[in-house]
Biopython code that builds the backbone (N, CA, C, O; Angstrom):
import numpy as np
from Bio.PDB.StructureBuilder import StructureBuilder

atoms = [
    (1, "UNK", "N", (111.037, -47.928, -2.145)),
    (1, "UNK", "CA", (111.500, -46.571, -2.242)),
    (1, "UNK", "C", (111.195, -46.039, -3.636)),
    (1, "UNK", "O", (111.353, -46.828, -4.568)),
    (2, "UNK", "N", (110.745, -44.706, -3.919)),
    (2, "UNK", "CA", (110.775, -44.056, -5.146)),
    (2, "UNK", "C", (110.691, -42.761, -4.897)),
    (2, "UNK", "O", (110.706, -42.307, -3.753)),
    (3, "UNK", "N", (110.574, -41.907, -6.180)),
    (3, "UNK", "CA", (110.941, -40.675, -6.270)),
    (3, "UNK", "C", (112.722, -40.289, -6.097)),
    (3, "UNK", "O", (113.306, -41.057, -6.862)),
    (4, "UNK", "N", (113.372, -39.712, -5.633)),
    (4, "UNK", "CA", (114.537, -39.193, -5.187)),
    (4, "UNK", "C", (114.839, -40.368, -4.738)),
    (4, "UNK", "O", (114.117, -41.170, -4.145)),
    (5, "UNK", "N", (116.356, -40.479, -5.155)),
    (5, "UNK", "CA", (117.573, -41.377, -4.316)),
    (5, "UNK", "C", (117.142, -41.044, -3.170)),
    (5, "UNK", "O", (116.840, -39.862, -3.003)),
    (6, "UNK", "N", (116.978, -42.107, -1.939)),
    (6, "UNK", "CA", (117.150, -42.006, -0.793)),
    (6, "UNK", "C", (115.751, -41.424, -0.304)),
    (6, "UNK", "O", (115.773, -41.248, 0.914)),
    (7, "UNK", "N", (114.492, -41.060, -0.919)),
    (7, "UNK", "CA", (113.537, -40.590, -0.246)),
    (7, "UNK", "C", (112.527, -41.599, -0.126)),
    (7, "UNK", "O", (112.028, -42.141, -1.113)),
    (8, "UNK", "N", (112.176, -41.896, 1.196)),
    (8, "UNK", "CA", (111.474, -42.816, 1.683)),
    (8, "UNK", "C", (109.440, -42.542, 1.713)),
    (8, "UNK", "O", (108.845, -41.589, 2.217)),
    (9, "UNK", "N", (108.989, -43.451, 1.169)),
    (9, "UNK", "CA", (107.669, -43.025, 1.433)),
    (9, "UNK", "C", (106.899, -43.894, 2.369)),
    (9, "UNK", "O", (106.865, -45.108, 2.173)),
    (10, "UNK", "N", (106.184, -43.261, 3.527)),
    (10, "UNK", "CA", (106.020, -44.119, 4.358)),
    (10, "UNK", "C", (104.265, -44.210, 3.869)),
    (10, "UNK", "O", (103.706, -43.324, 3.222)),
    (11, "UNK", "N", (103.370, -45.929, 4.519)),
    (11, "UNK", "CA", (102.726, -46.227, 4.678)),
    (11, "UNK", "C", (101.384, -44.611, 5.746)),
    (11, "UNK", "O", (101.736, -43.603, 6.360)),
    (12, "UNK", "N", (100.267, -45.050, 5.521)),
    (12, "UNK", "CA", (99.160, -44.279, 6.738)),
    (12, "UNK", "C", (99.158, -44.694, 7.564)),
    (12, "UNK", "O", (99.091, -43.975, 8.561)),
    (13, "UNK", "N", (99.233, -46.200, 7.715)),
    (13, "UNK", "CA", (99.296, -47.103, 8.916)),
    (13, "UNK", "C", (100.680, -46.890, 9.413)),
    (13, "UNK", "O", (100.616, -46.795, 10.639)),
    (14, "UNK", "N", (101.590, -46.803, 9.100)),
    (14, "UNK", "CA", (102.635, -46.583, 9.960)),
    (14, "UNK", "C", (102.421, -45.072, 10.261)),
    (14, "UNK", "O", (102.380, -44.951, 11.485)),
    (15, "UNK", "N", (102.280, -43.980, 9.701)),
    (15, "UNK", "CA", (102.038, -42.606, 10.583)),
    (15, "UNK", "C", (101.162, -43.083, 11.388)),
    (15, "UNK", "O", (101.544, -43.321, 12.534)),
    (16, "UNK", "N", (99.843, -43.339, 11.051)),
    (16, "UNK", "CA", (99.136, -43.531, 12.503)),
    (16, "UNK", "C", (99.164, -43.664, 13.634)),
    (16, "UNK", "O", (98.604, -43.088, 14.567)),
    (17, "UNK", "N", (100.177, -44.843, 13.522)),
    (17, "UNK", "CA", (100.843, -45.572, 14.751)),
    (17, "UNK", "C", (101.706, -44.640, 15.260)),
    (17, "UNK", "O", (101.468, -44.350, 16.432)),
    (18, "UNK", "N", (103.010, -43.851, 14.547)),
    (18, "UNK", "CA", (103.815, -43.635, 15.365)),
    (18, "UNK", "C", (103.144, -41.936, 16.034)),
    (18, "UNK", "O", (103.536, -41.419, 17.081)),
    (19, "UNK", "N", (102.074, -41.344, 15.083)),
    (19, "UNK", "CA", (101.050, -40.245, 15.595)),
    (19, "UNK", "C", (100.654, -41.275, 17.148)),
    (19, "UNK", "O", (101.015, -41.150, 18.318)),
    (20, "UNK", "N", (99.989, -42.022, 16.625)),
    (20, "UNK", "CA", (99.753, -42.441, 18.893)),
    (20, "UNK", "C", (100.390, -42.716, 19.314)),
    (20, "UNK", "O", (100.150, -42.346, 20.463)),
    (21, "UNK", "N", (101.490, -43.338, 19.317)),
    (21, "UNK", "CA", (102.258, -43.581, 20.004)),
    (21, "UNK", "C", (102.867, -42.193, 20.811)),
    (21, "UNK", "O", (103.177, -42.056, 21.994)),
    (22, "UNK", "N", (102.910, -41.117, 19.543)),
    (22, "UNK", "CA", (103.386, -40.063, 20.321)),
    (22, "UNK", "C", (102.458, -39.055, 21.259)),
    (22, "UNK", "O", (102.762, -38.259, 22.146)),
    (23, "UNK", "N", (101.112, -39.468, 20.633)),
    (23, "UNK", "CA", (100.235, -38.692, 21.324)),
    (23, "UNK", "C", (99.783, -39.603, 22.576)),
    (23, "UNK", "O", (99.776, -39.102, 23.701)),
    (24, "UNK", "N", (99.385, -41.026, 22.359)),
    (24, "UNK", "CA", (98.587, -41.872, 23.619)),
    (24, "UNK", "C", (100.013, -41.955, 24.610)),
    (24, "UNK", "O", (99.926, -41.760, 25.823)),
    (25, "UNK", "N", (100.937, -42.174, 24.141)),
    (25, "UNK", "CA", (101.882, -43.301, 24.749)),
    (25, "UNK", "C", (103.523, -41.602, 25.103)),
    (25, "UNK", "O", (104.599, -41.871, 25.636)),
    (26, "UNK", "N", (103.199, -40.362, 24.689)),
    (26, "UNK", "CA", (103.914, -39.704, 25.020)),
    (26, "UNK", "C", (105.840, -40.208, 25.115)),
    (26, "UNK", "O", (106.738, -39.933, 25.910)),
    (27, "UNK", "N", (105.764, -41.039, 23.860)),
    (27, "UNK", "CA", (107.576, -41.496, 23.735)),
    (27, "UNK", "C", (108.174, -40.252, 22.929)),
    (27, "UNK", "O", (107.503, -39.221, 22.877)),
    (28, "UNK", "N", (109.118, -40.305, 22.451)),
    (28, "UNK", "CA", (109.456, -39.058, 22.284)),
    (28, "UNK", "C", (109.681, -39.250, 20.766)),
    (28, "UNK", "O", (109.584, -40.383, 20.295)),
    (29, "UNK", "N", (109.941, -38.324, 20.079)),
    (29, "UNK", "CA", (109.674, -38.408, 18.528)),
    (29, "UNK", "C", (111.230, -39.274, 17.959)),
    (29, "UNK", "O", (111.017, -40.185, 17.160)),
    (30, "UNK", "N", (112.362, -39.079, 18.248)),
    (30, "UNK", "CA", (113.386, -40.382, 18.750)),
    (30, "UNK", "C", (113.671, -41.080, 18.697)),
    (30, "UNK", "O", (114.604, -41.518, 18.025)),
    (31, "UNK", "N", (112.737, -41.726, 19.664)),
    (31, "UNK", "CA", (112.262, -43.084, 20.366)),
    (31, "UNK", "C", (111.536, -43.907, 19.126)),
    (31, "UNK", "O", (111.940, -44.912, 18.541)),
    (32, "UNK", "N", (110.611, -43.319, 18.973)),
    (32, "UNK", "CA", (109.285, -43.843, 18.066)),
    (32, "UNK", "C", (110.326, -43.578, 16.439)),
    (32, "UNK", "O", (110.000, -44.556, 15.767)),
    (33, "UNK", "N", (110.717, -43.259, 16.115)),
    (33, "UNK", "CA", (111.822, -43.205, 14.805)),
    (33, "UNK", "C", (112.366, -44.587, 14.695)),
    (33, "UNK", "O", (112.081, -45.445, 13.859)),
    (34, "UNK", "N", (113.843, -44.691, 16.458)),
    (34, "UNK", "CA", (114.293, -45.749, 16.387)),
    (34, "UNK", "C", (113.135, -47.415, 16.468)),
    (34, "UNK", "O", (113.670, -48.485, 16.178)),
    (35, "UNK", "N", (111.795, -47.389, 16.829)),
    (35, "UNK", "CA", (111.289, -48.640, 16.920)),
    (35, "UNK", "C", (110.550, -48.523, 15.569)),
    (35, "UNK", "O", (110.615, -49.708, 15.244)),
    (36, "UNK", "N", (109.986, -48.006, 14.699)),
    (36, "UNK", "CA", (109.732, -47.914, 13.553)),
    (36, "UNK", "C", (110.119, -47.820, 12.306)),
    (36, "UNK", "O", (109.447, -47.970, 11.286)),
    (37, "UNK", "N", (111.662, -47.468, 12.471)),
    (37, "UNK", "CA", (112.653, -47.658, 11.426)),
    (37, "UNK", "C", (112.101, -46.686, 10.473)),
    (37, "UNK", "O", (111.767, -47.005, 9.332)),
    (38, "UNK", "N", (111.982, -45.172, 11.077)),
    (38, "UNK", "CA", (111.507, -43.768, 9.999)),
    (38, "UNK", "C", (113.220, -43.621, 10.174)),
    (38, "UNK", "O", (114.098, -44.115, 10.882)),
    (39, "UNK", "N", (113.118, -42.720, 9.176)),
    (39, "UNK", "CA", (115.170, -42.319, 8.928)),
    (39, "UNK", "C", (115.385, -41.168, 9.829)),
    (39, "UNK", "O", (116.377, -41.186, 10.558)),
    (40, "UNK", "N", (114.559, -40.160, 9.862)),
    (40, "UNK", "CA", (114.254, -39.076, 10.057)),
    (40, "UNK", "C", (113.418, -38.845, 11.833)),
    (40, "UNK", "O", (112.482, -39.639, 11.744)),
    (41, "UNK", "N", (113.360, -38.456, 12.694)),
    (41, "UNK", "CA", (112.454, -38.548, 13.492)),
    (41, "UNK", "C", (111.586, -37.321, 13.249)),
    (41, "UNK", "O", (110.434, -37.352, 13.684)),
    (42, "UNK", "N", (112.111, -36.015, 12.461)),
    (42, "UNK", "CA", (111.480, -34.986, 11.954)),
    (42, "UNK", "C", (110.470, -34.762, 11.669)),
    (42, "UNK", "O", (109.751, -33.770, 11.792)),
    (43, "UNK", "N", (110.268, -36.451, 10.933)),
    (43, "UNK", "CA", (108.985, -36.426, 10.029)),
    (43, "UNK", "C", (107.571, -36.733, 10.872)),
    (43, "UNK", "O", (106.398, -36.414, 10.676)),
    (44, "UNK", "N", (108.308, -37.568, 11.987)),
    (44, "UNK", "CA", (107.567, -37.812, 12.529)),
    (44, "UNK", "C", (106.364, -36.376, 13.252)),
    (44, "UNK", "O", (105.143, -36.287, 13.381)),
    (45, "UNK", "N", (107.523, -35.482, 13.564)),
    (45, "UNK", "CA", (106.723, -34.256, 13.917)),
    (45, "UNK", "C", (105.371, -33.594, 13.013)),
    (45, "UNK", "O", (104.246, -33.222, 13.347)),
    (46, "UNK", "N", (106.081, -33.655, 11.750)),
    (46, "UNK", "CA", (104.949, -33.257, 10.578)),
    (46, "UNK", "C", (103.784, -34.058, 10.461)),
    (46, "UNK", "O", (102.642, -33.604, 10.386)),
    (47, "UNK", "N", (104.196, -35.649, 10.443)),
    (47, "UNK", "CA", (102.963, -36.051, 10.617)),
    (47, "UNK", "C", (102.220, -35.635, 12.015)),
    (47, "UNK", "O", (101.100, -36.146, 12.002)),
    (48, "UNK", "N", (102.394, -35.052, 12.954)),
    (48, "UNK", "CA", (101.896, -35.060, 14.133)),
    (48, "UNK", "C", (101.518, -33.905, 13.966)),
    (48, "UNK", "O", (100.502, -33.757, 14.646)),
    (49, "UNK", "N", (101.883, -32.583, 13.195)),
    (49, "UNK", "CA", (101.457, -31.277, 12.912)),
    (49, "UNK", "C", (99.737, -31.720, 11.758)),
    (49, "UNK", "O", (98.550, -31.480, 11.981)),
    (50, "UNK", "N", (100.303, -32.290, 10.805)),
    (50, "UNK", "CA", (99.001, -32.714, 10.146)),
    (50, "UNK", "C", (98.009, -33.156, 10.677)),
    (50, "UNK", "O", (96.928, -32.571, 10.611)),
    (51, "UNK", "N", (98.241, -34.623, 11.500)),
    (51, "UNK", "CA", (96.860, -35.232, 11.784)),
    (51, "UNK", "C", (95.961, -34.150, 12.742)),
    (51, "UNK", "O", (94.760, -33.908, 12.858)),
    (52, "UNK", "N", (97.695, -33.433, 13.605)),
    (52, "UNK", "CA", (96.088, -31.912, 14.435)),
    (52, "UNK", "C", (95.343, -30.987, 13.556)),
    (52, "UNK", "O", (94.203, -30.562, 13.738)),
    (53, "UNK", "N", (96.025, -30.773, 12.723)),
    (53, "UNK", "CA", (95.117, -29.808, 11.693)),
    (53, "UNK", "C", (93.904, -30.335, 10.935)),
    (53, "UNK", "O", (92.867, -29.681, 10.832)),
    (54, "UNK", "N", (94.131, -31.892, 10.260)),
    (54, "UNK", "CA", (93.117, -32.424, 9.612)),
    (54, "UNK", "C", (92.701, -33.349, 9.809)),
    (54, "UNK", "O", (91.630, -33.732, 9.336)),
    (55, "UNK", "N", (93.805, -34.328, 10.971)),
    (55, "UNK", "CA", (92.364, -35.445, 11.403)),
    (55, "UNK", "C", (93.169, -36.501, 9.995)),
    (55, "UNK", "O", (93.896, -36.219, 9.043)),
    (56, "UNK", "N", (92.608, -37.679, 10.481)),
    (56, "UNK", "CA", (93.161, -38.886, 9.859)),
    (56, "UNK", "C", (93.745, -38.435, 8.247)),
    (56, "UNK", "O", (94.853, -38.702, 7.780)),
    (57, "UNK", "N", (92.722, -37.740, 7.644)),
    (57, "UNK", "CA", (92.911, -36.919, 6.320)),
    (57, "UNK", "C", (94.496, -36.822, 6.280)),
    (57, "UNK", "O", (95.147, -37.743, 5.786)),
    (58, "UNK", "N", (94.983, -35.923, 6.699)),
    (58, "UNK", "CA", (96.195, -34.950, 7.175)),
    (58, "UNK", "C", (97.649, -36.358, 6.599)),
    (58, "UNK", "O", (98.796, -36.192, 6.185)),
    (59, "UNK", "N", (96.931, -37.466, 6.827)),
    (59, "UNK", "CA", (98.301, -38.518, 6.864)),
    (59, "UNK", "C", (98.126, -39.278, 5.499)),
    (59, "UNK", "O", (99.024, -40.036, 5.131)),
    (60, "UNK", "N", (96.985, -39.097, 4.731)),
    (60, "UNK", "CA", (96.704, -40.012, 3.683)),
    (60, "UNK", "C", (96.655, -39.120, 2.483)),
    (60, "UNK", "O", (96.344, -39.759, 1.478)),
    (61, "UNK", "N", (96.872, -37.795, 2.259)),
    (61, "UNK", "CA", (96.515, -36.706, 0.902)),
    (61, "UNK", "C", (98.030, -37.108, 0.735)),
    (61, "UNK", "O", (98.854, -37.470, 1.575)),
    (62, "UNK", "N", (98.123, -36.926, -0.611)),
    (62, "UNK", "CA", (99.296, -37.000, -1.311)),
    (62, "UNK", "C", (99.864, -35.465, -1.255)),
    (62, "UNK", "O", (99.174, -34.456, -1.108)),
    (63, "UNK", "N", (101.326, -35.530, -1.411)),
    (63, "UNK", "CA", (102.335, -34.133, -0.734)),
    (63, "UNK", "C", (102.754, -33.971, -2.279)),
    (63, "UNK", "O", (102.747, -34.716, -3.259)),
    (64, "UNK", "N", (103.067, -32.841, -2.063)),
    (64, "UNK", "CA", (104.089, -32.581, -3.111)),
    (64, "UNK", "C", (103.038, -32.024, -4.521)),
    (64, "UNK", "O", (101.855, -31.713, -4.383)),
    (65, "UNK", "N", (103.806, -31.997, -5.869)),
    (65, "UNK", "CA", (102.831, -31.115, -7.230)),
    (65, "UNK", "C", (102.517, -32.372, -7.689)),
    (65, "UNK", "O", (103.321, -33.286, -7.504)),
    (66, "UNK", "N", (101.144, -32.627, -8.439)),
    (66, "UNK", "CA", (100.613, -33.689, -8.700)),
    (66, "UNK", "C", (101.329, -34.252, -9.987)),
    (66, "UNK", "O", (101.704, -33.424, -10.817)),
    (67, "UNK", "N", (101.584, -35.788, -10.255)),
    (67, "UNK", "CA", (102.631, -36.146, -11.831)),
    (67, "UNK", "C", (102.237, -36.097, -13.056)),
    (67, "UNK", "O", (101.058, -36.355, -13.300)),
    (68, "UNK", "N", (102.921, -35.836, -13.850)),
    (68, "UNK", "CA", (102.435, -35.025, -15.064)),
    (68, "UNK", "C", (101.561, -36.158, -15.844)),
    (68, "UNK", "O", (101.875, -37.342, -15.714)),
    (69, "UNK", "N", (100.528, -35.796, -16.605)),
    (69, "UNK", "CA", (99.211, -36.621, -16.694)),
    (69, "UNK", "C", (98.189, -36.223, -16.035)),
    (69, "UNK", "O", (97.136, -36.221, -16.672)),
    (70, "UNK", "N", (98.137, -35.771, -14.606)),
    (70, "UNK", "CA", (97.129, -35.991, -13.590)),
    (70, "UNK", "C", (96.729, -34.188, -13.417)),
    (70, "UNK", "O", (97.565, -33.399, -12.975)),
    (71, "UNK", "N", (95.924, -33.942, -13.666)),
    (71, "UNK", "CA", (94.714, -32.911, -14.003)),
    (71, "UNK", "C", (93.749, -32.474, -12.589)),
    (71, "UNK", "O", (92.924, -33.160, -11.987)),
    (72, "UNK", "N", (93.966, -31.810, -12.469)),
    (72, "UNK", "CA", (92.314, -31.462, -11.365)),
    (72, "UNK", "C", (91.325, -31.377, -12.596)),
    (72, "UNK", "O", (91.665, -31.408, -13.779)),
    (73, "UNK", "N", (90.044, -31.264, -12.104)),
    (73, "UNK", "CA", (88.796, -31.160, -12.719)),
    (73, "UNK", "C", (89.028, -29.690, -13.086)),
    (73, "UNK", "O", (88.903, -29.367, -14.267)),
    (74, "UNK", "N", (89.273, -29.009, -12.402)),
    (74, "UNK", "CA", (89.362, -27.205, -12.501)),
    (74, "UNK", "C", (90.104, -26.886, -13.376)),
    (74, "UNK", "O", (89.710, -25.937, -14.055)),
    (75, "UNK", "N", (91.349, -27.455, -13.717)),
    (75, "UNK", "CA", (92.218, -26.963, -14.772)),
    (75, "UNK", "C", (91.381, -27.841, -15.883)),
    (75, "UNK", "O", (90.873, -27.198, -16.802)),
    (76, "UNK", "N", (91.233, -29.022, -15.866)),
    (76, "UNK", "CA", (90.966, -29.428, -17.234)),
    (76, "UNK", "C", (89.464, -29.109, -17.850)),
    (76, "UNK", "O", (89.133, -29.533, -18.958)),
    (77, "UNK", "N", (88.451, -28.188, -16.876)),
    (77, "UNK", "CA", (87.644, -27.499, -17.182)),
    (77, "UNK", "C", (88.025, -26.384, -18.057)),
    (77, "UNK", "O", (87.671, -26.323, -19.235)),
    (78, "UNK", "N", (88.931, -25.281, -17.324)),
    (78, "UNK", "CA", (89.778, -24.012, -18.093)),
    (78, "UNK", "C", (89.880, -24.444, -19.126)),
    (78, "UNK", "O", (89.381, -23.759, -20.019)),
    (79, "UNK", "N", (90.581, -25.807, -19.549)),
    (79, "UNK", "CA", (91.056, -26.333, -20.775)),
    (79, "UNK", "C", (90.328, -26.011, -21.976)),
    (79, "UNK", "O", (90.528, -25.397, -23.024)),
    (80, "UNK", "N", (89.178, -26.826, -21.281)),
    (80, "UNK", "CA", (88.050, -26.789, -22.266)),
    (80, "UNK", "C", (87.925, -25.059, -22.939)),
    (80, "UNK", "O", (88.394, -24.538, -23.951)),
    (81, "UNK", "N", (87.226, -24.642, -22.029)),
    (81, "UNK", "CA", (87.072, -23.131, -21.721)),
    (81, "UNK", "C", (87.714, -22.635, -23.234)),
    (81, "UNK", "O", (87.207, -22.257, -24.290)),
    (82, "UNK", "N", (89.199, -22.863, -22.714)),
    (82, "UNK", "CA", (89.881, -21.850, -23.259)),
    (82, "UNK", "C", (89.722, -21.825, -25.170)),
    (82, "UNK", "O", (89.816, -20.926, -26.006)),
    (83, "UNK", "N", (89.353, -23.783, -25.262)),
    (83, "UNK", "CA", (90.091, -24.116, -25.871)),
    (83, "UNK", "C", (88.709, -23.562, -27.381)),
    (83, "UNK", "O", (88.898, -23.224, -28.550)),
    (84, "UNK", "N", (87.431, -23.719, -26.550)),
    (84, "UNK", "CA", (86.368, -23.495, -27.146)),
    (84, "UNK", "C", (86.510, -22.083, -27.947)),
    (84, "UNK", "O", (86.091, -21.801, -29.070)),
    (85, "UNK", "N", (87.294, -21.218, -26.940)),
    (85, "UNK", "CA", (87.695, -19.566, -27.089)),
    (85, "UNK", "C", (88.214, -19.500, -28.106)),
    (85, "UNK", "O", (87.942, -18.446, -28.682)),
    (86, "UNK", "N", (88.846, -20.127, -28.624)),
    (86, "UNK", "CA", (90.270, -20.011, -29.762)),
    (86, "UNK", "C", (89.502, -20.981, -30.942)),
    (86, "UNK", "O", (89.727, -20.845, -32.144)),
    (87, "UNK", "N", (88.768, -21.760, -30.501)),
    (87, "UNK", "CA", (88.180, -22.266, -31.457)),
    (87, "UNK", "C", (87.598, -21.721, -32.807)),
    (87, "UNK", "O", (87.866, -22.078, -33.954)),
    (88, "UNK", "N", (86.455, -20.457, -32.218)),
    (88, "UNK", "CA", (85.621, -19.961, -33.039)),
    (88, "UNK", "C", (86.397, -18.501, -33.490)),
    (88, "UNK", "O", (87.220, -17.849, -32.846)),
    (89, "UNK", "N", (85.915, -18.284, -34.614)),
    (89, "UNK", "CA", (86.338, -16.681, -35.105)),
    (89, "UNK", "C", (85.687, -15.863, -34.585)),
    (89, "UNK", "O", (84.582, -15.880, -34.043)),
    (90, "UNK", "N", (86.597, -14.937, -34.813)),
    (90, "UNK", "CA", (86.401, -13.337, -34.231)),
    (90, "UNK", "C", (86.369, -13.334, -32.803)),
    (90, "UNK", "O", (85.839, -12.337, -32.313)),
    (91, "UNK", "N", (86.859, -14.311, -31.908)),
    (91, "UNK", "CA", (87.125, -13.968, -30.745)),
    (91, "UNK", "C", (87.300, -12.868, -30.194)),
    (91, "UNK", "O", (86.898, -12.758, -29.036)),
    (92, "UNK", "N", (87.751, -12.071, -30.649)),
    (92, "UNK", "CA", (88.029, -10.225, -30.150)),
    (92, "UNK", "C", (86.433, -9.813, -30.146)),
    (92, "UNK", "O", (86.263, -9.356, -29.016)),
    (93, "UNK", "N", (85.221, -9.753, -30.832)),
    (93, "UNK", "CA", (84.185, -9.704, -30.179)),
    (93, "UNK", "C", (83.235, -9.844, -29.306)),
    (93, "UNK", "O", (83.389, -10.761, -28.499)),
    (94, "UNK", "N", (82.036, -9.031, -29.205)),
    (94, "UNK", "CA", (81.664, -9.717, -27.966)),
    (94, "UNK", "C", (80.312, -10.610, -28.312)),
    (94, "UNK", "O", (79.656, -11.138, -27.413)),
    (95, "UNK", "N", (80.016, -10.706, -29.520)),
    (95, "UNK", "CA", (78.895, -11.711, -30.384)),
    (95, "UNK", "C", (80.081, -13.246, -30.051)),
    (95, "UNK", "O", (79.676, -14.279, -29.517)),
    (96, "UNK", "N", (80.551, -13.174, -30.201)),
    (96, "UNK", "CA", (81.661, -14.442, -30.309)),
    (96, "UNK", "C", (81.962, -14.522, -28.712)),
    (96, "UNK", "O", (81.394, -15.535, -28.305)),
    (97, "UNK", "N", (82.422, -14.065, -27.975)),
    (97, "UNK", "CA", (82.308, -14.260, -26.730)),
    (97, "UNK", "C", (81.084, -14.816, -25.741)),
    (97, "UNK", "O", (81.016, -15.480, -24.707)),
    (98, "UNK", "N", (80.131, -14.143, -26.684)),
    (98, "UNK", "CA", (79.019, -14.866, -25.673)),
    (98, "UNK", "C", (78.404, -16.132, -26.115)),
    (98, "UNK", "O", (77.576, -16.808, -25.505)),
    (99, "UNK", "N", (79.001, -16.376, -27.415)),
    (99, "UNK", "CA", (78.545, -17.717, -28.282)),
    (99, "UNK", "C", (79.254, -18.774, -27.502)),
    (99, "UNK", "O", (78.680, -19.856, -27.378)),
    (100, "UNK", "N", (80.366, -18.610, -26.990)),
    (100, "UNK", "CA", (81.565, -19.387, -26.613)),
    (100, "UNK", "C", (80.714, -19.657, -25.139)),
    (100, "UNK", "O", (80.249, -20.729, -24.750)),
    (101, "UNK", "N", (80.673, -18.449, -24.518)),
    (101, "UNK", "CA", (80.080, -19.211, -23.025)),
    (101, "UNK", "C", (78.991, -20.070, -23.151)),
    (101, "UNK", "O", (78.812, -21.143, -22.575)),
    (102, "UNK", "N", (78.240, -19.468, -24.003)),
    (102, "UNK", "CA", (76.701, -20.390, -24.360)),
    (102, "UNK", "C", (77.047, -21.598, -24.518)),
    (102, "UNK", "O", (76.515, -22.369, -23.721)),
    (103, "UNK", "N", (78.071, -22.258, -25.599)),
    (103, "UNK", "CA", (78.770, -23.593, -26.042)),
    (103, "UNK", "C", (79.170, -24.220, -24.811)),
    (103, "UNK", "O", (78.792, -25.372, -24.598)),
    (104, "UNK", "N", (79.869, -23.628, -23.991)),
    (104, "UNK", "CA", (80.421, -24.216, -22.741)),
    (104, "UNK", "C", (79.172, -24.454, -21.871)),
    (104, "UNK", "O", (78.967, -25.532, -21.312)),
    (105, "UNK", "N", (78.286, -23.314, -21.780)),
    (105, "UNK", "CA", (77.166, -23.564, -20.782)),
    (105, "UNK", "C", (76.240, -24.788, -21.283)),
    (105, "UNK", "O", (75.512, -25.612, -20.730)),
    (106, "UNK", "N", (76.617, -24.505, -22.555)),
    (106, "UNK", "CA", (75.279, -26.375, -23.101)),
    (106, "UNK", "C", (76.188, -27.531, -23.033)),
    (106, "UNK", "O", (75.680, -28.645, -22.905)),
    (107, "UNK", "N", (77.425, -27.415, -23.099)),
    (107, "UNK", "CA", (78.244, -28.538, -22.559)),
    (107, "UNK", "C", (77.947, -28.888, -20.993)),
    (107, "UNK", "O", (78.356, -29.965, -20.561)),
    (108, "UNK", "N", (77.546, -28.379, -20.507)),
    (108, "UNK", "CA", (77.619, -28.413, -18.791)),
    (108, "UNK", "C", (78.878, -27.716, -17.900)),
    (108, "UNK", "O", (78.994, -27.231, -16.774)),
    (109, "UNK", "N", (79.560, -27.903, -18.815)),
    (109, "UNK", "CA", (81.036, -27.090, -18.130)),
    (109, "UNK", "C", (80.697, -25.771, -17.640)),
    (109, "UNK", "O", (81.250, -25.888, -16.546)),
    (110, "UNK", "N", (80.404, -25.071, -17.627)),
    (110, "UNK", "CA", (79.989, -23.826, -16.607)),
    (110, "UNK", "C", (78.642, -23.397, -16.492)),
    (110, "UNK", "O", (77.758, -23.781, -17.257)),
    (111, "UNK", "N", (78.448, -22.520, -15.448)),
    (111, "UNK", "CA", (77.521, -22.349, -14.569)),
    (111, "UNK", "C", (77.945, -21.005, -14.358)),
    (111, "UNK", "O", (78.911, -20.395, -13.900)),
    (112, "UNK", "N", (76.972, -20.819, -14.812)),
    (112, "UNK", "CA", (77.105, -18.956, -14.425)),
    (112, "UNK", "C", (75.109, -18.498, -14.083)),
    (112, "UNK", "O", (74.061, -18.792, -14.658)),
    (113, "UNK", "N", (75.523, -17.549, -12.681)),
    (113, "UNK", "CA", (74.567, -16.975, -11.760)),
    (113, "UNK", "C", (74.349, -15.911, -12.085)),
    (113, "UNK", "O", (75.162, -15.406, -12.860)),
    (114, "UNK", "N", (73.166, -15.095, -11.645)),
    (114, "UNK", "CA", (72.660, -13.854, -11.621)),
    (114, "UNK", "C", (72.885, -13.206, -12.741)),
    (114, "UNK", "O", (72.482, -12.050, -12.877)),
]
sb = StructureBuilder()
sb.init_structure("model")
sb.init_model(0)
sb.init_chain("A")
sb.init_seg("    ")
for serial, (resi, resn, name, xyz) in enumerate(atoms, 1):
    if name == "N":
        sb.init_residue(resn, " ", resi, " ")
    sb.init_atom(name, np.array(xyz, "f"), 0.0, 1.0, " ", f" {name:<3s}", serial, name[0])
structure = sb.get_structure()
């Protein structure tokens, strides 16, 4: 158990299972709670809302806001971005503005079209 007192995190392999069970084997969401030992039979529904929307995916992405440390590529791109911005003087211009994208564009960090 982690996160929250009392909040349970279940295995993919166990959604899987109790996803067919409810889909091949039509037991009732309940049923498949009490032989699987989920707390909740609720959840069971959600996983069964997910895997229709995304397919095995749907049961294995992590829920919830990502833990502090952990970055998408997209924000810690901005980062850069921003950070290049504030870097150089006279930022309020637009000689300095376009120096800044240039810096970022020879970094590889952006890509700019047409």
């Amino acid at each position: 158990m982690s996160g929250k007192k009392g909040m349970t995190h279940y295995s993919a392999e166990l959604k899987r299972e109790a996803v067919r069970r409810f889909l091949a084997e039509g037991k009732t969401y309940r049923t498949i709670a009490e032989e699987l030992g989920i707390r909740k039979a609720e959840r069971i529904e959600v996983w069964v809302r997910d895997f229709r929307r995304e397919g095995q995916a749907g049961l294995t992405k992590p829920k919830g806001r990502p833990r502090k440390g952990e970055q998408s590529e997209l924000e810690r791109l901005r980062g850069v971005f921003h950070m290049n911005l504030h870097e150089e003087k006279g930022y309020g211009d637009s000689t300095s503005r376009t120096t800044n994208v240039q810096n970022v564009q020879n970094q590889g960090l952006l890509c700019v079209t047409g």
